[in-house]
N, CA, C and O atoms as a GROMACS GRO file, in nm:
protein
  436
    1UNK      N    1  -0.884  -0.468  -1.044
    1UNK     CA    2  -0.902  -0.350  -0.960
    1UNK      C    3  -0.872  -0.225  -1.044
    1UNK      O    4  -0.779  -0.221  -1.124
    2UNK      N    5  -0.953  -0.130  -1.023
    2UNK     CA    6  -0.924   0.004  -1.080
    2UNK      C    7  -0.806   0.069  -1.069
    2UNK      O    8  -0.780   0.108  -0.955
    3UNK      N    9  -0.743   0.089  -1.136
    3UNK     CA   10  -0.560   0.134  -1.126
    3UNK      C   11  -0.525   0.249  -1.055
    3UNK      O   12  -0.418   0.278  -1.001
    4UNK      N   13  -0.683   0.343  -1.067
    4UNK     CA   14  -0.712   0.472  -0.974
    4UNK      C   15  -0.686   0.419  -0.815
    4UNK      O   16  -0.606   0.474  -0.739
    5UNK      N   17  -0.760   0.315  -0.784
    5UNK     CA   18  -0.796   0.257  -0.646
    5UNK      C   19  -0.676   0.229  -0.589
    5UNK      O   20  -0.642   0.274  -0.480
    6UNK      N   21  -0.588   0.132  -0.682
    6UNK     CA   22  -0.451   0.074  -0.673
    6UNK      C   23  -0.332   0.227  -0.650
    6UNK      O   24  -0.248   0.220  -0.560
    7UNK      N   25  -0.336   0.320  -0.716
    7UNK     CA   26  -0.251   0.437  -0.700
    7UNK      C   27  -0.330   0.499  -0.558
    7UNK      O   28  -0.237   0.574  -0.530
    8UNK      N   29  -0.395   0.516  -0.486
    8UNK     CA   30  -0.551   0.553  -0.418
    8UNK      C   31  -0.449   0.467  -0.298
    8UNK      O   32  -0.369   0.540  -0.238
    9UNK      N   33  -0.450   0.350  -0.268
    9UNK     CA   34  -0.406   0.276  -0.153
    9UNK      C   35  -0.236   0.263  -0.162
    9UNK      O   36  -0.173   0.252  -0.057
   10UNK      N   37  -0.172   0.265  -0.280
   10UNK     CA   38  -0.015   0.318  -0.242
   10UNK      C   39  -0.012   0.433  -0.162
   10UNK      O   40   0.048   0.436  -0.055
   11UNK      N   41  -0.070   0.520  -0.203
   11UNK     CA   42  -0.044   0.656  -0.138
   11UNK      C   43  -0.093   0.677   0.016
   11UNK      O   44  -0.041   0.731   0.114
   12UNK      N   45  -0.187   0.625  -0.002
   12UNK     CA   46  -0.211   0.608   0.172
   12UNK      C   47  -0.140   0.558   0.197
   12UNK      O   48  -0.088   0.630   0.282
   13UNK      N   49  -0.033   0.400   0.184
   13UNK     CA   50   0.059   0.350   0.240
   13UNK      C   51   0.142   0.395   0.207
   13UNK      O   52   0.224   0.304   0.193
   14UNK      N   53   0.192   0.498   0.178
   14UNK     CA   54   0.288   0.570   0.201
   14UNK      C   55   0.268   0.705   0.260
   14UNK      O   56   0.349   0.792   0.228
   15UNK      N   57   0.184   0.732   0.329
   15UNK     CA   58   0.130   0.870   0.384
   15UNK      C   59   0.121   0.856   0.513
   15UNK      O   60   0.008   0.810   0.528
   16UNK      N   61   0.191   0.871   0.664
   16UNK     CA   62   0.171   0.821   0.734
   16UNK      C   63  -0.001   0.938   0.792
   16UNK      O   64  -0.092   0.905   0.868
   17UNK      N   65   0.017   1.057   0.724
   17UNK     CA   66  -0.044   1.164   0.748
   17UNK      C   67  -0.205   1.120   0.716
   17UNK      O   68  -0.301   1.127   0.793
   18UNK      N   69  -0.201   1.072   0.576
   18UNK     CA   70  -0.343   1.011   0.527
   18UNK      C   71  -0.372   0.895   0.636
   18UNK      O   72  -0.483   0.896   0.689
   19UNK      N   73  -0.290   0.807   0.669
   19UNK     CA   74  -0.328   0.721   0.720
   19UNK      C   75  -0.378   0.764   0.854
   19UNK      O   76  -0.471   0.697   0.899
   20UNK      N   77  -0.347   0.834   0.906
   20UNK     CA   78  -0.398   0.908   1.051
   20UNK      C   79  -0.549   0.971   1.033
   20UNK      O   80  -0.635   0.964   1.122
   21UNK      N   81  -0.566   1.025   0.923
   21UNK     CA   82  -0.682   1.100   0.867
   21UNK      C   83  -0.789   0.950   0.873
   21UNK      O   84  -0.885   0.929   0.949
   22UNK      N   85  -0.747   0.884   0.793
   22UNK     CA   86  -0.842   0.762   0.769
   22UNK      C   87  -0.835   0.686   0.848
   22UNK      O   88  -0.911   0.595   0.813
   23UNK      N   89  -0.764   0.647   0.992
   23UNK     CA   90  -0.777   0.581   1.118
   23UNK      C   91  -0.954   0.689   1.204
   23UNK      O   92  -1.052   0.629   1.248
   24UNK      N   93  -0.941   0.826   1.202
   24UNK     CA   94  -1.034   0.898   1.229
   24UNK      C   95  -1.173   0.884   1.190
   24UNK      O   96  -1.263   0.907   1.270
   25UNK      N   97  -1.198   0.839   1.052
   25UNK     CA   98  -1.334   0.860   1.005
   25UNK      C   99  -1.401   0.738   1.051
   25UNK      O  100  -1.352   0.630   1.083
   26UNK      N  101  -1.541   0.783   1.047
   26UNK     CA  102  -1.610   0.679   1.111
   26UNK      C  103  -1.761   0.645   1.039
   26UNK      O  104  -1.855   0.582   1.087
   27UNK      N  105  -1.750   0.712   0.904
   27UNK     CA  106  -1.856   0.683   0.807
   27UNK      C  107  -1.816   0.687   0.657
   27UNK      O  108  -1.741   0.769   0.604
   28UNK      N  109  -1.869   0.600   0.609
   28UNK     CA  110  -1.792   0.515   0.522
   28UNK      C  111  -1.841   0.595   0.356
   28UNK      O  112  -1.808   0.550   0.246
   29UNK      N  113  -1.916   0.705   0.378
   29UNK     CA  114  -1.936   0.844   0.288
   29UNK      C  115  -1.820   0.945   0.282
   29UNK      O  116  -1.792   1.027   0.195
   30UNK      N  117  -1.762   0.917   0.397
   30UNK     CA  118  -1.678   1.015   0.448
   30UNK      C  119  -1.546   0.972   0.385
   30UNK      O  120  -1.479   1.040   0.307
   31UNK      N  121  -1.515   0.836   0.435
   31UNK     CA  122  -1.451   0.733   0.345
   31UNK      C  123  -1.422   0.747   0.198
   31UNK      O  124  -1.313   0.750   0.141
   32UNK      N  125  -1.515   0.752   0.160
   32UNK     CA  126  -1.510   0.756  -0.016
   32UNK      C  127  -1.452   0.919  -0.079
   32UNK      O  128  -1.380   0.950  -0.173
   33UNK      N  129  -1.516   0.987   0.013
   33UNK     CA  130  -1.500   1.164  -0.056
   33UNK      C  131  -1.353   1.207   0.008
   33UNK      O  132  -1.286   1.287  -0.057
   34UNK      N  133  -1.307   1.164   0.116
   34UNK     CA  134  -1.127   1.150   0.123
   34UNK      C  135  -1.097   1.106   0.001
   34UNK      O  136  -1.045   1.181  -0.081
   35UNK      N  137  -1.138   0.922  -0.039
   35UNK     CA  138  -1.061   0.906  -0.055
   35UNK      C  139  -1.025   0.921  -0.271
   35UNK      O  140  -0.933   0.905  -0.351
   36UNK      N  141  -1.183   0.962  -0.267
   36UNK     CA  142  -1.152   1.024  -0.384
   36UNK      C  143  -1.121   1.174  -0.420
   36UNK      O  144  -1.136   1.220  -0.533
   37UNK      N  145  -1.071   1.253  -0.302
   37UNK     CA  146  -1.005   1.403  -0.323
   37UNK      C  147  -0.813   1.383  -0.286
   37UNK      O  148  -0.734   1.475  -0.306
   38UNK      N  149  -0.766   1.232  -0.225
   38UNK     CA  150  -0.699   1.189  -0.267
   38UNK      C  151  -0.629   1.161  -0.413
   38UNK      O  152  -0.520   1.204  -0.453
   39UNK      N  153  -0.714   1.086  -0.475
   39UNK     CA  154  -0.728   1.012  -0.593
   39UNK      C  155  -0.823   0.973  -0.670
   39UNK      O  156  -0.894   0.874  -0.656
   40UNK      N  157  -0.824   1.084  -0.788
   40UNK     CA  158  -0.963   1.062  -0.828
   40UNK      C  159  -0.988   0.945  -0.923
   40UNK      O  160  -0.910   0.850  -0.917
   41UNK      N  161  -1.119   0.940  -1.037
   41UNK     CA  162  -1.046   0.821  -1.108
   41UNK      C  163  -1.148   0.724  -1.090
   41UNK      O  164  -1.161   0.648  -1.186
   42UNK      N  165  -1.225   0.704  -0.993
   42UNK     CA  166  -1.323   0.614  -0.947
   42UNK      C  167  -1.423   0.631  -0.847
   42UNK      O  168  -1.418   0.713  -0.756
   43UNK      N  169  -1.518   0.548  -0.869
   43UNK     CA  170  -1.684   0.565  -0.864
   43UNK      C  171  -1.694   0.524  -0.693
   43UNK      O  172  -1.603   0.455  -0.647
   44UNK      N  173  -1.807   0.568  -0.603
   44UNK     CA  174  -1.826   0.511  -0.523
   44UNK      C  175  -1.843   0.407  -0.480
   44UNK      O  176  -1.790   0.366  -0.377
   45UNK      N  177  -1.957   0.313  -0.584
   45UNK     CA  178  -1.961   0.194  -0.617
   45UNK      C  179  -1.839   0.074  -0.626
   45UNK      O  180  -1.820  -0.038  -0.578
   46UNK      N  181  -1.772   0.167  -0.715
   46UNK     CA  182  -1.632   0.097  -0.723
   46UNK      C  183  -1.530   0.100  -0.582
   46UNK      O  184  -1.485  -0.007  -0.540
   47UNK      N  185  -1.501   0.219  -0.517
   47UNK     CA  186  -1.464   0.194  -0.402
   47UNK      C  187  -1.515   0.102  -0.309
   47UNK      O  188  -1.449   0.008  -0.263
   48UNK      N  189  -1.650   0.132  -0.275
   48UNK     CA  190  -1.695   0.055  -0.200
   48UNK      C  191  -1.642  -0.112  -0.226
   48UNK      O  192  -1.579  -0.176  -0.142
   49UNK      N  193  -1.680  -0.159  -0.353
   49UNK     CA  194  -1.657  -0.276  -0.389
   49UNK      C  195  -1.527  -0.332  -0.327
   49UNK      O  196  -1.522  -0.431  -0.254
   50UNK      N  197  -1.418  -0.254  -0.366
   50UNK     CA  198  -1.284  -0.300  -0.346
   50UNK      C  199  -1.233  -0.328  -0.227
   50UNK      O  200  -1.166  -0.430  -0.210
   51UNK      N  201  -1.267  -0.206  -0.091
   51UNK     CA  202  -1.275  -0.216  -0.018
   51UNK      C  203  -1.319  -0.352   0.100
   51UNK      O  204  -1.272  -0.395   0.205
   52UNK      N  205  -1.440  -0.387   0.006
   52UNK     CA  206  -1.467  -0.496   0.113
   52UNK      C  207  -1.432  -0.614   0.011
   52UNK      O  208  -1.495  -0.713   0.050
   53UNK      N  209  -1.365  -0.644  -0.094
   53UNK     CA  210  -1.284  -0.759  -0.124
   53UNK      C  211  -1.196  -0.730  -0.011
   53UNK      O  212  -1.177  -0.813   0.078
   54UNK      N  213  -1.146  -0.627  -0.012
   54UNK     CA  214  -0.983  -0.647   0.118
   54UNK      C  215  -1.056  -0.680   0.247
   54UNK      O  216  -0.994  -0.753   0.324
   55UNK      N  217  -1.158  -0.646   0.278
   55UNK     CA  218  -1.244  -0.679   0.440
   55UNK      C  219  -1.242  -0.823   0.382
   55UNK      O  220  -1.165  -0.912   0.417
   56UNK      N  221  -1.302  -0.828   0.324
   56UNK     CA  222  -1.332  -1.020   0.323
   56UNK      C  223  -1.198  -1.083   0.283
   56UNK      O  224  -1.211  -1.202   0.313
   57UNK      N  225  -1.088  -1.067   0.237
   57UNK     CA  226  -0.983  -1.111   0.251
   57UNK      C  227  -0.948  -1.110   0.332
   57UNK      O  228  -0.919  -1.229   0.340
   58UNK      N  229  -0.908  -1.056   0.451
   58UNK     CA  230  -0.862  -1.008   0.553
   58UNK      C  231  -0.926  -1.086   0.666
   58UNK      O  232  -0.854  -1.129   0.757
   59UNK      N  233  -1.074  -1.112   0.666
   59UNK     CA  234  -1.168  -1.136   0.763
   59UNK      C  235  -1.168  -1.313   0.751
   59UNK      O  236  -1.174  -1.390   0.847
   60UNK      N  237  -1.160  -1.347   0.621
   60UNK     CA  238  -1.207  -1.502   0.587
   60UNK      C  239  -1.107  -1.624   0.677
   60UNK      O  240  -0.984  -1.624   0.689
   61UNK      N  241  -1.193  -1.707   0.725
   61UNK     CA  242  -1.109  -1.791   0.787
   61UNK      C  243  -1.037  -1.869   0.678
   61UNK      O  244  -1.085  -1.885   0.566
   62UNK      N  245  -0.912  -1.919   0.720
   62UNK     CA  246  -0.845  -2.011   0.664
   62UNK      C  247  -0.903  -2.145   0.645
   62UNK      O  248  -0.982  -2.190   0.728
   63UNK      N  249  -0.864  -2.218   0.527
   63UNK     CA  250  -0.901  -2.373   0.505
   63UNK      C  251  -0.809  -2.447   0.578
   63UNK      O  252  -0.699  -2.408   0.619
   64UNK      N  253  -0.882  -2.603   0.598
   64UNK     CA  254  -0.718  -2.632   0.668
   64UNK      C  255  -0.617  -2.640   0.542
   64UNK      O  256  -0.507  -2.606   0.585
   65UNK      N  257  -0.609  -2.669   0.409
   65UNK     CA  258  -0.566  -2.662   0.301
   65UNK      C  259  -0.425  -2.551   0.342
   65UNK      O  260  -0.307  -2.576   0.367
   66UNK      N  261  -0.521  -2.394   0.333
   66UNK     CA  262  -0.444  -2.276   0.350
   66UNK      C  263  -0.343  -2.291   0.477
   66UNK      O  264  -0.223  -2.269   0.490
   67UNK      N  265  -0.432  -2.330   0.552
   67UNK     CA  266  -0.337  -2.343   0.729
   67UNK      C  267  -0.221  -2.390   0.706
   67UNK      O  268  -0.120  -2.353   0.766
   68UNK      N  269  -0.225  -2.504   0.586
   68UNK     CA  270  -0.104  -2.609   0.621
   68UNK      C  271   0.004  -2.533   0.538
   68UNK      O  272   0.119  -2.497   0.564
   69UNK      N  273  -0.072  -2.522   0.434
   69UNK     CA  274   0.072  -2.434   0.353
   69UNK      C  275   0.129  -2.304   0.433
   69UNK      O  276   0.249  -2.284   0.449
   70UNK      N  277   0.057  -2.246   0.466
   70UNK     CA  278   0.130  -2.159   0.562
   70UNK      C  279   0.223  -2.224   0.658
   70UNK      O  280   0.333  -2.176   0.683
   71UNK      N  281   0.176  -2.343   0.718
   71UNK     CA  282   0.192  -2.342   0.839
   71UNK      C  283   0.356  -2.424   0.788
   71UNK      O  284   0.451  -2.446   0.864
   72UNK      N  285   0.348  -2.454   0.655
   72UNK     CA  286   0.489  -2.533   0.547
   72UNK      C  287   0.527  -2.459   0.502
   72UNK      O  288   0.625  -2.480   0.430
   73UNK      N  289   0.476  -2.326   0.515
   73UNK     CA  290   0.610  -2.200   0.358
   73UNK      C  291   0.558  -2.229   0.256
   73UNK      O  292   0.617  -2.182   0.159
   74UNK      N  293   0.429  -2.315   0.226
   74UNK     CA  294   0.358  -2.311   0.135
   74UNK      C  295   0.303  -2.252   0.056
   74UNK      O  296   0.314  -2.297  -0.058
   75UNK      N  297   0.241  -2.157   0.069
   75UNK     CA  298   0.164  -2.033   0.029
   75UNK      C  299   0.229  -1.935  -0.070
   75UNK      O  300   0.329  -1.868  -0.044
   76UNK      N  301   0.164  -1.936  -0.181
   76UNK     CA  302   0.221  -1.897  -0.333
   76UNK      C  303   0.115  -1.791  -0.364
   76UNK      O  304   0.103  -1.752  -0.480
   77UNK      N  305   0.027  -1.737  -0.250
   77UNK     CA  306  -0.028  -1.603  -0.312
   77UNK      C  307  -0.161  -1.616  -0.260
   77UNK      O  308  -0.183  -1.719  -0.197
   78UNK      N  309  -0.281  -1.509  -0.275
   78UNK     CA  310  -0.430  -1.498  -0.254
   78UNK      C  311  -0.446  -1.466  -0.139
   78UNK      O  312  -0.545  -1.489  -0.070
   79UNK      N  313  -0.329  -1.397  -0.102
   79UNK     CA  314  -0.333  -1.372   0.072
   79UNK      C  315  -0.255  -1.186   0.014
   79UNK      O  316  -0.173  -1.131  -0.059
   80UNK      N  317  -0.362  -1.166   0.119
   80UNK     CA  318  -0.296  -0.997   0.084
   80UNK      C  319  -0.216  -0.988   0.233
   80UNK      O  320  -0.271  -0.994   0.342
   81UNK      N  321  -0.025  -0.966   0.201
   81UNK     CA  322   0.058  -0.929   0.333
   81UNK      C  323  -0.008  -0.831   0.438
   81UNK      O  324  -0.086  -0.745   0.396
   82UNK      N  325   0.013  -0.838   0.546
   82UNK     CA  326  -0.040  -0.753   0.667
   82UNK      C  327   0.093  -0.725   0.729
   82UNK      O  328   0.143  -0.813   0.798
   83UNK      N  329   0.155  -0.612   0.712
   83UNK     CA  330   0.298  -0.571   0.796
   83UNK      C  331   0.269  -0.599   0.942
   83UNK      O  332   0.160  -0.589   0.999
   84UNK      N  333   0.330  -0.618   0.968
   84UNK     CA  334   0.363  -0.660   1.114
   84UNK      C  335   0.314  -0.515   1.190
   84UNK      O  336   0.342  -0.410   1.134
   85UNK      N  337   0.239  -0.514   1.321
   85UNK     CA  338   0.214  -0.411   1.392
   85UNK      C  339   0.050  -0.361   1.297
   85UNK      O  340   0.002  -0.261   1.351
   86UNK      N  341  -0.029  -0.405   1.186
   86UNK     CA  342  -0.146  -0.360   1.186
   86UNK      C  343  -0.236  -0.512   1.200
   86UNK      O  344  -0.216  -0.631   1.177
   87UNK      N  345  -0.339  -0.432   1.249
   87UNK     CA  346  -0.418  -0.515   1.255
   87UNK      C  347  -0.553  -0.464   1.228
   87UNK      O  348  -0.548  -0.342   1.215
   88UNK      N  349  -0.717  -0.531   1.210
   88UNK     CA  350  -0.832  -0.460   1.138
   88UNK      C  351  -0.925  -0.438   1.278
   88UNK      O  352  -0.969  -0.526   1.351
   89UNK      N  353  -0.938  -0.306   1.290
   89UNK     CA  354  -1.032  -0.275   1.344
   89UNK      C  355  -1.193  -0.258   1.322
   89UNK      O  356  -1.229  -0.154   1.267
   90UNK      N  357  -1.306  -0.367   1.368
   90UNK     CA  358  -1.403  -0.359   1.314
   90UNK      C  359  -1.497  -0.260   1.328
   90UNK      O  360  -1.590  -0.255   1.247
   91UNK      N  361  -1.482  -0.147   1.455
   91UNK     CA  362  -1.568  -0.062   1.472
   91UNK      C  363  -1.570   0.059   1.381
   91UNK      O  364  -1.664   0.138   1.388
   92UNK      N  365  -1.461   0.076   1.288
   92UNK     CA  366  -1.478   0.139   1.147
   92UNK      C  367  -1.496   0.099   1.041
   92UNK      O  368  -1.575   0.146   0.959
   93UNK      N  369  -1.420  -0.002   1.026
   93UNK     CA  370  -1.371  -0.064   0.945
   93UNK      C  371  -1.226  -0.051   0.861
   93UNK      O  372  -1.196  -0.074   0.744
   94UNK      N  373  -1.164  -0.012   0.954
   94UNK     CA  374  -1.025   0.030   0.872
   94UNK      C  375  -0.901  -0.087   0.950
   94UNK      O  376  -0.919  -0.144   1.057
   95UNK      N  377  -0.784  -0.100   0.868
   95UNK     CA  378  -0.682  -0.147   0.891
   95UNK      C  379  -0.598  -0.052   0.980
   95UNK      O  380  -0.564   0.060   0.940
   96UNK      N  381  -0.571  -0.094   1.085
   96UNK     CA  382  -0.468   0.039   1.159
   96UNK      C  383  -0.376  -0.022   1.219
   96UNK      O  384  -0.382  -0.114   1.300
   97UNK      N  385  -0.274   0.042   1.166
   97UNK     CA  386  -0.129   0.040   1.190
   97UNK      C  387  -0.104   0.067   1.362
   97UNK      O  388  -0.075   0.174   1.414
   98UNK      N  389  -0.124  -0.050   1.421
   98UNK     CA  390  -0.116  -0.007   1.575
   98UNK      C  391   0.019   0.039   1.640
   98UNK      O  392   0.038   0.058   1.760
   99UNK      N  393   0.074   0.048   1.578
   99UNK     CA  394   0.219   0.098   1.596
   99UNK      C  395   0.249   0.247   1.625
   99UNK      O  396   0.315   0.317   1.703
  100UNK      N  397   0.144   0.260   1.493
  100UNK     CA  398   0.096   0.440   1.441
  100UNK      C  399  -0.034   0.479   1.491
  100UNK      O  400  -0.064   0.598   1.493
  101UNK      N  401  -0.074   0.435   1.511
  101UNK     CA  402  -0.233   0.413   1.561
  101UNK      C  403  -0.272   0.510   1.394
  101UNK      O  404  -0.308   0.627   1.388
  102UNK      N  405  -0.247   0.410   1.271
  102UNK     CA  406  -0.294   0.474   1.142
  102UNK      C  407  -0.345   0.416   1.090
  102UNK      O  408  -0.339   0.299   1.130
  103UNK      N  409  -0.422   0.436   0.985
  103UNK     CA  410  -0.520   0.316   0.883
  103UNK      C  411  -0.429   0.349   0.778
  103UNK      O  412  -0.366   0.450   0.744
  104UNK      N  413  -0.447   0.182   0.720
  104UNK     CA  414  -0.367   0.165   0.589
  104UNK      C  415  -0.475   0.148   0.471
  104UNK      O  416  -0.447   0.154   0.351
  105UNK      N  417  -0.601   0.125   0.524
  105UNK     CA  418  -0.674   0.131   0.422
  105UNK      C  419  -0.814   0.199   0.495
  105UNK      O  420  -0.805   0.264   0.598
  106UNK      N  421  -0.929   0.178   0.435
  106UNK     CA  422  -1.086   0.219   0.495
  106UNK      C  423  -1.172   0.143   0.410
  106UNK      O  424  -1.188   0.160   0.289
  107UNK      N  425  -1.240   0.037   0.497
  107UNK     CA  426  -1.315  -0.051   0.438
  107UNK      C  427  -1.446   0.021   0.460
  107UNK      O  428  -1.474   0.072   0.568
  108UNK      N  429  -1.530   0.024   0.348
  108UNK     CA  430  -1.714   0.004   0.371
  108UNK      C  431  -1.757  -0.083   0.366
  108UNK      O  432  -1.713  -0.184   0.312
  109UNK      N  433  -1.875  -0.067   0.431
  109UNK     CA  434  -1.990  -0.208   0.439
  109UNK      C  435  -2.124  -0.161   0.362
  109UNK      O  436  -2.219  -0.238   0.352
   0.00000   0.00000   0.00000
């Protein structure tokens, strides 16, 4: 991942302010030009990309493989944490902190 992208999504998770901004948008152009006047550093292309690795991480069903190790304390990684209280909203595509009603990230499609 682009180290821009990686500094790019700390800061939103730590912004409860950004994250409110990016719970709002609802086009995924709009998406990118936040989130590169945030943090510059990287290409649209490249956002986009990253973005929906985390949608498809996020989205992919479990194996029963995965199920079990979880379901044993198994699980040694390839799972990106989800804090407690967010969950993914598909009609943007963003992660929102329903707690905050904030996005922790902004996925494109």
């Amino acid at each position: 991942m682009n180290e821009n992208i990686k500094k790019f999504l700390d800061k939103v998770a730590e912004d409860k302010e950004l994250q409110v901004k990016f719970a709002k948008l609802r086009d995924p152009e709009e998406a990118y030009k936040l989130a590169a006047g945030v943090q510059g550093g990287f290409t649209k292309e490249e956002f986009q990309t990253e973005m929906k690795k985390i949608y498809d991480d996020l989205t992919k069903d479990l194996s029963e493989d995965e199920i079990s190790k979880v379901a044993g304390g198994g699980a040694t990684g390839g799972c990106i944490p989800i804090p407690k209280g967010v969950t993914y909203s598909n009609t943007v595509g963003t992660l929102v902190d329903t707690s905050q009603n904030a996005a922790a990230a902004s996925i494109s499609s």
